[in-house]
KOLKOLKE-912533 format. One record per residue (C-alpha): residue number from 1; x, y, z. Coordinates in nm, 3 decimals. Example, Ala and Ser with C-alpha at 12.3 -4.5 7.8 and 13.67 -1.06 7.14 Angstrom:
BEGIN
REC; 1; 1.230; -0.450; 0.780 $
REC; 2; 1.367; -0.106; 0.714 $
***
This chain:
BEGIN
REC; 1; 3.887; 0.018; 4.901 $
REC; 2; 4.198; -0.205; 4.843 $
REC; 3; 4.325; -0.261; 4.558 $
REC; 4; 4.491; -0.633; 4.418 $
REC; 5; 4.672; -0.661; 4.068 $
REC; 6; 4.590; -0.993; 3.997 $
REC; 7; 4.373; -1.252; 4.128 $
REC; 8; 4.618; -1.437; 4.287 $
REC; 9; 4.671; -1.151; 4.502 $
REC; 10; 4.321; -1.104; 4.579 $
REC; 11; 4.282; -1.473; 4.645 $
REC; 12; 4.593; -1.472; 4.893 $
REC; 13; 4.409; -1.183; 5.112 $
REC; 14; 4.162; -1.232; 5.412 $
REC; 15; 3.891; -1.061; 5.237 $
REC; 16; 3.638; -1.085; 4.985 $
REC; 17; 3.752; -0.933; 4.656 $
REC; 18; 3.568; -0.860; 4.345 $
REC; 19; 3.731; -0.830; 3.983 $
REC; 20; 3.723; -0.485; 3.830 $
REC; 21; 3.591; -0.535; 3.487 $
REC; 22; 3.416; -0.295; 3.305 $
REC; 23; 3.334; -0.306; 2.895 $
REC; 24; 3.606; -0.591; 2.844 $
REC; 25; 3.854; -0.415; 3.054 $
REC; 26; 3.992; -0.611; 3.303 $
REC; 27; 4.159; -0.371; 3.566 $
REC; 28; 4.259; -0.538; 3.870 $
REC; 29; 4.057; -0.705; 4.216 $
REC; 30; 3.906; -0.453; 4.485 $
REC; 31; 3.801; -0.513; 4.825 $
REC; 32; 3.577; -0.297; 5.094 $
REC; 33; 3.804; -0.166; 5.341 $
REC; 34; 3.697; -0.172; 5.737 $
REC; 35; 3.714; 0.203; 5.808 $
REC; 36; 3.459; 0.270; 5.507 $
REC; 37; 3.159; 0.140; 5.730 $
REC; 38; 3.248; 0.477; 5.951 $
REC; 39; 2.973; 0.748; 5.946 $
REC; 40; 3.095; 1.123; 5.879 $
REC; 41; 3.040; 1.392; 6.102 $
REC; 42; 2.834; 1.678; 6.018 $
REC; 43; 3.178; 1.887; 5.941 $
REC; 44; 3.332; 1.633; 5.826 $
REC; 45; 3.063; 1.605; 5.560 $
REC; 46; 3.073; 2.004; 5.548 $
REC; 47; 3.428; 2.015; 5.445 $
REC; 48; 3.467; 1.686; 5.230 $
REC; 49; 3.157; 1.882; 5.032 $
REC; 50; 3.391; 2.163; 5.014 $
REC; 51; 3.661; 2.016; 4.862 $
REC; 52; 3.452; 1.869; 4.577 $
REC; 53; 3.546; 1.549; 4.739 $
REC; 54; 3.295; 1.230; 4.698 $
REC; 55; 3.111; 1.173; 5.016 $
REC; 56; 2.991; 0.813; 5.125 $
REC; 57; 2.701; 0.756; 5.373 $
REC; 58; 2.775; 0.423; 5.493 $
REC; 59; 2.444; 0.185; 5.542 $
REC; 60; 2.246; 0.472; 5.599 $
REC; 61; 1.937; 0.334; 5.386 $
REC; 62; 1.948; -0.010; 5.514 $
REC; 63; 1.721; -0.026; 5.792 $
REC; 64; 1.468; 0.098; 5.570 $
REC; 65; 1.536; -0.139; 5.242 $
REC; 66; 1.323; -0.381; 5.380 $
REC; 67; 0.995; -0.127; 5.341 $
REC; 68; 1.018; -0.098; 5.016 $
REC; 69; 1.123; -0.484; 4.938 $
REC; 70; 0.815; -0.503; 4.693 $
REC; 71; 0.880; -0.216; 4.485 $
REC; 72; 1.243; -0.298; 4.450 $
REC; 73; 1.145; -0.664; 4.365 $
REC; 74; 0.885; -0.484; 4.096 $
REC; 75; 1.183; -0.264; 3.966 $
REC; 76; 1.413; -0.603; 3.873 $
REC; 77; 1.143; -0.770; 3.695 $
REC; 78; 1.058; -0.433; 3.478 $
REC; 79; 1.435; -0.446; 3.417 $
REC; 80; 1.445; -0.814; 3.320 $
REC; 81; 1.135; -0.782; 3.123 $
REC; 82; 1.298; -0.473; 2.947 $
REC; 83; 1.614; -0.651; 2.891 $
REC; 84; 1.431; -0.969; 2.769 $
REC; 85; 1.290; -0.715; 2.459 $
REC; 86; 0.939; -0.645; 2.599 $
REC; 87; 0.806; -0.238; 2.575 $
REC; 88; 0.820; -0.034; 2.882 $
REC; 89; 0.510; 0.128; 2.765 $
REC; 90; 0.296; -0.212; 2.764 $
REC; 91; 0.460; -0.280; 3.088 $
REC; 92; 0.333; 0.043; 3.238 $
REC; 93; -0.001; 0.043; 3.117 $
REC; 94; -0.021; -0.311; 3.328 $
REC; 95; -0.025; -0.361; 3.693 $
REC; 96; 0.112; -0.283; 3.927 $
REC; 97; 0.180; 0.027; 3.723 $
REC; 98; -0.168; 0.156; 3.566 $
REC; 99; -0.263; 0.209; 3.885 $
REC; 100; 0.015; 0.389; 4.029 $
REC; 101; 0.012; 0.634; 3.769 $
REC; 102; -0.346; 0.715; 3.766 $
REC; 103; -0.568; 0.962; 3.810 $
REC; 104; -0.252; 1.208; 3.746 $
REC; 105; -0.028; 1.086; 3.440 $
REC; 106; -0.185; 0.975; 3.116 $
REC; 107; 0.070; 0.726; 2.933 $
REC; 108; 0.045; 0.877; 2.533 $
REC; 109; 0.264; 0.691; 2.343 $
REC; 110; 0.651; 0.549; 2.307 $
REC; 111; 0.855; 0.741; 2.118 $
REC; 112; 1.152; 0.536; 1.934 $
REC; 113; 1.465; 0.731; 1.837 $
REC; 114; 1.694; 0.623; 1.590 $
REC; 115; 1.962; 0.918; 1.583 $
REC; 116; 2.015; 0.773; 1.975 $
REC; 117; 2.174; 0.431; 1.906 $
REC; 118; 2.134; 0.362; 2.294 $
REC; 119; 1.824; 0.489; 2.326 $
REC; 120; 1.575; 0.160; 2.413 $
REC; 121; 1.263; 0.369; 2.454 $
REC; 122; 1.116; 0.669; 2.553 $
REC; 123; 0.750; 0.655; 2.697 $
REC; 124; 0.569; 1.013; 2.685 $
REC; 125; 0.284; 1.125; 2.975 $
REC; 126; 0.058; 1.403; 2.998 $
REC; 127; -0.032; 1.543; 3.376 $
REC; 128; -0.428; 1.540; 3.411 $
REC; 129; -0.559; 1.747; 3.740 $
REC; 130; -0.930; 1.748; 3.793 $
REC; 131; -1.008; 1.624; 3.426 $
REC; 132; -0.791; 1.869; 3.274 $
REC; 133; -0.448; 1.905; 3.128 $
REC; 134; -0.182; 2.024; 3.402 $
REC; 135; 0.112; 1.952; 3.211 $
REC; 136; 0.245; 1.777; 2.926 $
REC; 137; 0.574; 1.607; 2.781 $
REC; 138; 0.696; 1.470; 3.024 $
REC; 139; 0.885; 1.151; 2.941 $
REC; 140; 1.077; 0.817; 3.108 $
REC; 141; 1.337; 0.679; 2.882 $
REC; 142; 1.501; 0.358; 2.894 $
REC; 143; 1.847; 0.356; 2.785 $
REC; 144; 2.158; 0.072; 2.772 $
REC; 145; 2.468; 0.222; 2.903 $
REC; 146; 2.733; 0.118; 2.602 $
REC; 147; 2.772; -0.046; 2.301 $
REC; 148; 2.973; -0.343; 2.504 $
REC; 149; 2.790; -0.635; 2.335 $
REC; 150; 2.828; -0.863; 2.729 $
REC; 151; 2.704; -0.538; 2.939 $
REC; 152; 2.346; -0.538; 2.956 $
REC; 153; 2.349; -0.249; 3.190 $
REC; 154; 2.006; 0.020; 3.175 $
REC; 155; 1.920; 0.312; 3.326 $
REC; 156; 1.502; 0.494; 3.290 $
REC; 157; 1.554; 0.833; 3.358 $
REC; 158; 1.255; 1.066; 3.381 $
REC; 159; 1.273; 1.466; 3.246 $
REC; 160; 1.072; 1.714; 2.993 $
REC; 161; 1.062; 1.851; 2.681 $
REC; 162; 1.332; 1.847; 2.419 $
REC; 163; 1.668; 1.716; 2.609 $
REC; 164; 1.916; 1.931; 2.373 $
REC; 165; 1.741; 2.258; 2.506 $
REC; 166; 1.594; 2.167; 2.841 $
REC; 167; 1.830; 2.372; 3.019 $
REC; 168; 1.657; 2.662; 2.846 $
REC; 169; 1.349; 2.590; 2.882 $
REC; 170; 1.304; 2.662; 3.268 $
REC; 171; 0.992; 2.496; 3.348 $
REC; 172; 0.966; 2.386; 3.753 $
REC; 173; 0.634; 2.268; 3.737 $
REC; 174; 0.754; 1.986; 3.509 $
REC; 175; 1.043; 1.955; 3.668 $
REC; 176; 0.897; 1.836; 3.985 $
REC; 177; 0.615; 1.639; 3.784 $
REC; 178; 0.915; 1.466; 3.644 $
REC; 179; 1.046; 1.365; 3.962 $
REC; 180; 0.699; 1.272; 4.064 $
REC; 181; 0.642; 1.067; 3.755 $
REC; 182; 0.979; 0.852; 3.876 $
REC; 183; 0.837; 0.802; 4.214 $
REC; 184; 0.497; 0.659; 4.060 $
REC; 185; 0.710; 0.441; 3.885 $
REC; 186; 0.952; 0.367; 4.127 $
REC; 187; 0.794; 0.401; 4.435 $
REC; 188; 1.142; 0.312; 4.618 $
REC; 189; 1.270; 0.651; 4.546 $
REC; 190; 1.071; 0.743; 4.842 $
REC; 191; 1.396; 0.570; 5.066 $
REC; 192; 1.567; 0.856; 4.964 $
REC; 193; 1.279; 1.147; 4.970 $
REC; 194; 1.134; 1.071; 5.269 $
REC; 195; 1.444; 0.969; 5.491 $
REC; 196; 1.408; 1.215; 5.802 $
REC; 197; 1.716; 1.128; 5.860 $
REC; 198; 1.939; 1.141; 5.575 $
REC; 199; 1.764; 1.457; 5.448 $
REC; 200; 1.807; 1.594; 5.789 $
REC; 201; 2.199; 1.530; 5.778 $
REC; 202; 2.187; 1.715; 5.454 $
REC; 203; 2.030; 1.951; 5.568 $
REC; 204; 2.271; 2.046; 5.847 $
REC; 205; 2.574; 1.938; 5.629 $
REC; 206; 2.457; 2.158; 5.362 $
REC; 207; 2.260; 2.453; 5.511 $
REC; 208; 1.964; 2.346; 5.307 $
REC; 209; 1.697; 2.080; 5.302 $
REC; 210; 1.789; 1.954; 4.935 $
REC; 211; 1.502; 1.933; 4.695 $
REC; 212; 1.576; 1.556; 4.414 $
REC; 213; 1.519; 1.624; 4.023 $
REC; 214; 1.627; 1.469; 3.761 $
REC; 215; 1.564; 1.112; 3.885 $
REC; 216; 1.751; 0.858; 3.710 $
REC; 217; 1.744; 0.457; 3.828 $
REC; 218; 2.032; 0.265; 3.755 $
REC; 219; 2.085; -0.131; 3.668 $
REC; 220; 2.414; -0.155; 3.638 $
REC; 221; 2.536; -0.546; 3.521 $
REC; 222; 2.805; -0.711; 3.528 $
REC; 223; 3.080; -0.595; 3.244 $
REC; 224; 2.936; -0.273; 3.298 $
REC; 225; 2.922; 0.029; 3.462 $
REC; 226; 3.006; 0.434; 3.379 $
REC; 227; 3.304; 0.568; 3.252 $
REC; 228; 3.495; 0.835; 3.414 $
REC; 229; 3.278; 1.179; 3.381 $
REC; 230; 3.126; 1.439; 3.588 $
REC; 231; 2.740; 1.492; 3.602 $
REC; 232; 2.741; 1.898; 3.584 $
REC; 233; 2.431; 2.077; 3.537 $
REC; 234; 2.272; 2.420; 3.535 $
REC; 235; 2.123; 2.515; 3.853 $
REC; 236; 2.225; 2.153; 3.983 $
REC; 237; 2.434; 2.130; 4.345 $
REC; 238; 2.513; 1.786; 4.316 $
REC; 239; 2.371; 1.412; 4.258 $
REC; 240; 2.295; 1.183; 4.534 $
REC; 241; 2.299; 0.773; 4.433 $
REC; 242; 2.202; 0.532; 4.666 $
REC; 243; 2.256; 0.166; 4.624 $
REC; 244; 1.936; -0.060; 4.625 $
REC; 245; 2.044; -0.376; 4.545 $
REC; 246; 2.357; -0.542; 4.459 $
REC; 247; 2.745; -0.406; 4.518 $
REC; 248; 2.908; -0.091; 4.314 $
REC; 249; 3.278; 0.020; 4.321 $
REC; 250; 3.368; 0.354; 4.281 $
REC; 251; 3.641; 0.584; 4.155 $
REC; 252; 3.559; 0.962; 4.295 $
REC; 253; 3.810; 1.242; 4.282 $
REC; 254; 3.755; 1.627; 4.220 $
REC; 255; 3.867; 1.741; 3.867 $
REC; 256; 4.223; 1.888; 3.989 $
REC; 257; 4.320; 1.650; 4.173 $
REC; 258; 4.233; 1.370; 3.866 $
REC; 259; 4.463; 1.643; 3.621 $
REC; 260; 4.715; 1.572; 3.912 $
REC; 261; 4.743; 1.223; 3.903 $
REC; 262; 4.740; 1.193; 3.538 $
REC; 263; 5.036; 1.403; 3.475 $
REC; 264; 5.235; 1.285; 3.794 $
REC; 265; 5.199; 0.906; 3.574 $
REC; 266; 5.204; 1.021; 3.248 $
REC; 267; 5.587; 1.195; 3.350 $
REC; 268; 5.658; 0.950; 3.579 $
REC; 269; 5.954; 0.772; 3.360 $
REC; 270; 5.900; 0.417; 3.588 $
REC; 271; 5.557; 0.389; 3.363 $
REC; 272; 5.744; 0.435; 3.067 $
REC; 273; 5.680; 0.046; 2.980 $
REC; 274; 5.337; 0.128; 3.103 $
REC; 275; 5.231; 0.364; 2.871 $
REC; 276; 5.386; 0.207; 2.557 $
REC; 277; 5.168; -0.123; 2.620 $
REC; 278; 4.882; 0.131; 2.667 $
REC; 279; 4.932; 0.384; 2.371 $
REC; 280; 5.164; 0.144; 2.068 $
REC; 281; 5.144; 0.424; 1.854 $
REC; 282; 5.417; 0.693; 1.936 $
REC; 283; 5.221; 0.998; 1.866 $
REC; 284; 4.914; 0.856; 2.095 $
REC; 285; 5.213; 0.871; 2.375 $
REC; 286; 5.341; 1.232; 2.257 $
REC; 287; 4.984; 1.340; 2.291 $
REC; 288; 4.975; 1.221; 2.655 $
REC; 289; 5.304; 1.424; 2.723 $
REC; 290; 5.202; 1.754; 2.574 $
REC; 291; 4.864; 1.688; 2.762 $
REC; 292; 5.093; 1.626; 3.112 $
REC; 293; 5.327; 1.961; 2.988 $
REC; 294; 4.957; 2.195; 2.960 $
REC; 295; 4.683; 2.198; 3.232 $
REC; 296; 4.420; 2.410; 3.023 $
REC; 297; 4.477; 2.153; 2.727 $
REC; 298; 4.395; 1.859; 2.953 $
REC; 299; 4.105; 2.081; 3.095 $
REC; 300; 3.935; 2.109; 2.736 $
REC; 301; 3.988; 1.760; 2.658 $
REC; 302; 3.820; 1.637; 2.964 $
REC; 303; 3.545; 1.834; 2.857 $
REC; 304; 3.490; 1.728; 2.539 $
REC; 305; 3.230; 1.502; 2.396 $
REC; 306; 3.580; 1.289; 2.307 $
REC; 307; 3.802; 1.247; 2.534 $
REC; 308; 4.054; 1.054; 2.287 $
REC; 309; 4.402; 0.927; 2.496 $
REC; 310; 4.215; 1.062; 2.815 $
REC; 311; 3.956; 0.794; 2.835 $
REC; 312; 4.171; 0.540; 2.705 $
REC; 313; 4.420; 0.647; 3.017 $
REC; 314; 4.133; 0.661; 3.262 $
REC; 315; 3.918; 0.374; 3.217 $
REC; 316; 4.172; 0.105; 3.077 $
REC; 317; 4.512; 0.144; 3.184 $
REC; 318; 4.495; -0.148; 3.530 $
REC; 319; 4.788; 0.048; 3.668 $
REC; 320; 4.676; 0.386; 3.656 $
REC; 321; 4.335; 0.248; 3.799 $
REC; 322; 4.578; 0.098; 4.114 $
REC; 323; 4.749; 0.420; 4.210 $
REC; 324; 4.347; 0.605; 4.215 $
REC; 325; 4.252; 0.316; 4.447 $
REC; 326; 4.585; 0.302; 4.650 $
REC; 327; 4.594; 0.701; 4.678 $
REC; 328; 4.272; 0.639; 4.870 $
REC; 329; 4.005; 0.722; 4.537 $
REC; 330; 3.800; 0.428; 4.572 $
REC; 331; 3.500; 0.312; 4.759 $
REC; 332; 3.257; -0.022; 4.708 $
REC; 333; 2.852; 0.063; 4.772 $
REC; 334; 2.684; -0.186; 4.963 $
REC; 335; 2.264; -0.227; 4.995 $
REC; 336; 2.171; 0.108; 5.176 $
REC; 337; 2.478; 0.326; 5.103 $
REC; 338; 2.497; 0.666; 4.956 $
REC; 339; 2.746; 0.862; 4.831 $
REC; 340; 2.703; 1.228; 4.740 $
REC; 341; 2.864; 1.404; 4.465 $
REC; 342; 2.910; 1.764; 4.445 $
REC; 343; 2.885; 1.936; 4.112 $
REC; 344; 2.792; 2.262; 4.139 $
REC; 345; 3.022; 2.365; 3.843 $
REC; 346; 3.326; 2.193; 3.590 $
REC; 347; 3.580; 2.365; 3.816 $
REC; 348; 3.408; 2.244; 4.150 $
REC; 349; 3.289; 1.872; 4.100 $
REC; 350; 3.369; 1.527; 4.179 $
REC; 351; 3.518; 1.292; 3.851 $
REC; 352; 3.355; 0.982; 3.887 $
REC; 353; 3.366; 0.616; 3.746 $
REC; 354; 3.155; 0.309; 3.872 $
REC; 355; 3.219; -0.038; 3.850 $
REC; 356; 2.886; -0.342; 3.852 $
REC; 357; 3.097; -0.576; 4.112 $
REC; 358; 2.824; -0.865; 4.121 $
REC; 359; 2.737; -1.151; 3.865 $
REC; 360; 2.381; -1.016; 3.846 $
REC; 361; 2.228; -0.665; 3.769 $
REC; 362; 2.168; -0.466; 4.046 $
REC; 363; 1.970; -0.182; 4.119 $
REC; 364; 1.996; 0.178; 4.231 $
REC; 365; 1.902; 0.539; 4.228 $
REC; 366; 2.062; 0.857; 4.121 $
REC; 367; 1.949; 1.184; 4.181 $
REC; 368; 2.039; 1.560; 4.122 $
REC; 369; 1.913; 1.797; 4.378 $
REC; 370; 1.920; 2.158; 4.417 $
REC; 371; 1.869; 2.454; 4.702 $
REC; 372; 1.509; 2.541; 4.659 $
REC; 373; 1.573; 2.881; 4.786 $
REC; 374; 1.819; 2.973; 4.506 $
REC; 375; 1.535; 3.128; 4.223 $
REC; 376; 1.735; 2.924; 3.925 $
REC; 377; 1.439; 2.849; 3.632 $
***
């Protein structure tokens, strides 16, 4: 990715250049560079994964996109519709999606929660097998992505059971009726699952054939996007997201090396003028210094639910967001890209932040997958 301050500069290059705005901040122009369209080797791969280093799979998809043109087509009208105010659950129990679900999942009810100010909807299923019940609460909820009044961004992610305590509950028979339920929805997700030869790169990359939970599809629209964060989760090796429709950028860095760069510019006294516009209030700027002085401290506040001057230093500061991108941290997804995202723990994961780059809402898919040899639940 390259990286242009203003538009000006963007407008002066030879390439095309998209602005970096995410939930009214405006953070600079980015363009694809050439060498991104370059396939990684299978060790290449091995040791990028490694490192806890962001891997991107450059077009791999796109061959196939064109398979699965109607089901992507039915996935941006379900979004529009959903955006537009009407109930995913009356949506589903229509066609073309009654009859994808049936004979298996049994659509109860929508569930509406109002401690979840994001939440849009949650639509609950029970799993019927030969006339009786296999399985039950299992769920697809429809979310917006921030309180940013412009982004219209969604996401339906399908799980189980209560979210708070999932992680205890250990149930792998819903988990994979879960994923399941996605593809009925989504039938596209089957790009993914049933590419011989992206699964078969993983496979040799990884040492094992990875197994997708925890499906999540994406709509990401212009003014929005995701926040720097990590995606850990128990028993989880990483999360694969492949790009559908539309163009993505990306900001990917393991968690060390992210502590690294923000203390090299929070010390670095050229950014002095920086920071001040940043942080006006002098003890916001102290904060950022004792943060710099004490790795642990930055650590725990990266963890938290709040990451106070953190996230304002991430996600707003343009010039901070220049020196990622210049230091080689940024990537655009095109239709039929991947990129793969280890986060097999907090101290071994890839940061990430993701950018809509189009004037429309696009579409993709994001999954977690684990080693089905590893007995986890």
């Amino acid at each position: 990715m390259r990286y242009f301050a203003t538009e000006a500069e963007a407008a002066a290059s030879d390439v095309q250049a998209w602005p970096l705005t995410r939930r009214g901040a405006d953070l600079g122009w980015v363009a694809a560079s050439s060498e991104s369209r370059v396939m990684p080797s299978d060790d290449e791969i091995r040791e990028t994964w490694n490192r806890a280093e962001a891997i991107r799979l450059p077009g791999i998809l796109f061959e196939h996109l064109a398979d699965h043109e109607s089901a992507i087509r039915d996935a941006l009208t379900i979004m529009r519709k959903v955006r537009d105010g009407e109930s995913c659950a009356d949506i589903l129990s229509g066609e073309p999606y009654h009859s994808r679900l049936q004979p298996d999942f049994d659509l109860l009810a929508p569930v509406y929660n109002d401690a979840d100010e994001q939440e849009i909807e949650k639509v609950v299923f029970d799993v019927v097998k030969s006339g009786e019940l296999h399985a039950e609460d299992l769920w697809m909820k429809c979310s917006c992505l921030s309180f940013h009044e412009p982004d219209e961004s969604i996401r339906f992610r399908f799980s189980y059971g209560m979210e708070m305590y999932k992680s205890h509950e250990g149930d792998l028979l819903r988990e994979r009726l879960a994923s399941e339920l996605a593809t009925r929805v989504f039938p596209e997700c089957r790009v993914v699952t049933e590419h011989p030869e992206l699964n078969g790169l993983l496979a040799e990359s990884l040492g094992y054939r990875p197994e997708y939970v925890e499906k999540i599809i994406y709509s990401n629209a212009p003014e929005g996007g995701a926040l720097f964060h990590q995606d850990v989760e128990k028993g989880h090796s990483g999360v694969l997201y492949a790009q559908l429709y539309g163009h993505t950028g990306w900001l990917t860095m393991p968690r060390e090396a992210l502590i690294t760069a923000a203390s090299v510019f929070i010390n670095d006294a050229a950014n002095a003028d920086i920071l001040e516009r940043a942080f006006p209030d002098a003890a916001d700027r102290r904060h950022l210094g004792a943060l710099a002085a004490d790795r642990q401290t930055m650590v725990e506040l990266m963890e938290a639910d709040d990451q106070e001057v953190l996230e304002v230093l991430f996600n707003t500061v343009p010039e901070f967001t220049g020196r990622l991108i210049d230091d080689g941290c940024g990537t655009v997804l095109s239709p039929g890209d991947v990129i793969l995202l280890p986060q097999a723990s907090t101290e071994h994961c890839s940061w990430h932040a993701v950018f809509c780059l189009d004037h429309e809402p696009g579409h993709a898919l994001s999954f977690a997958f684990i080693d089905p040899s590893v007995a986890r639940l």
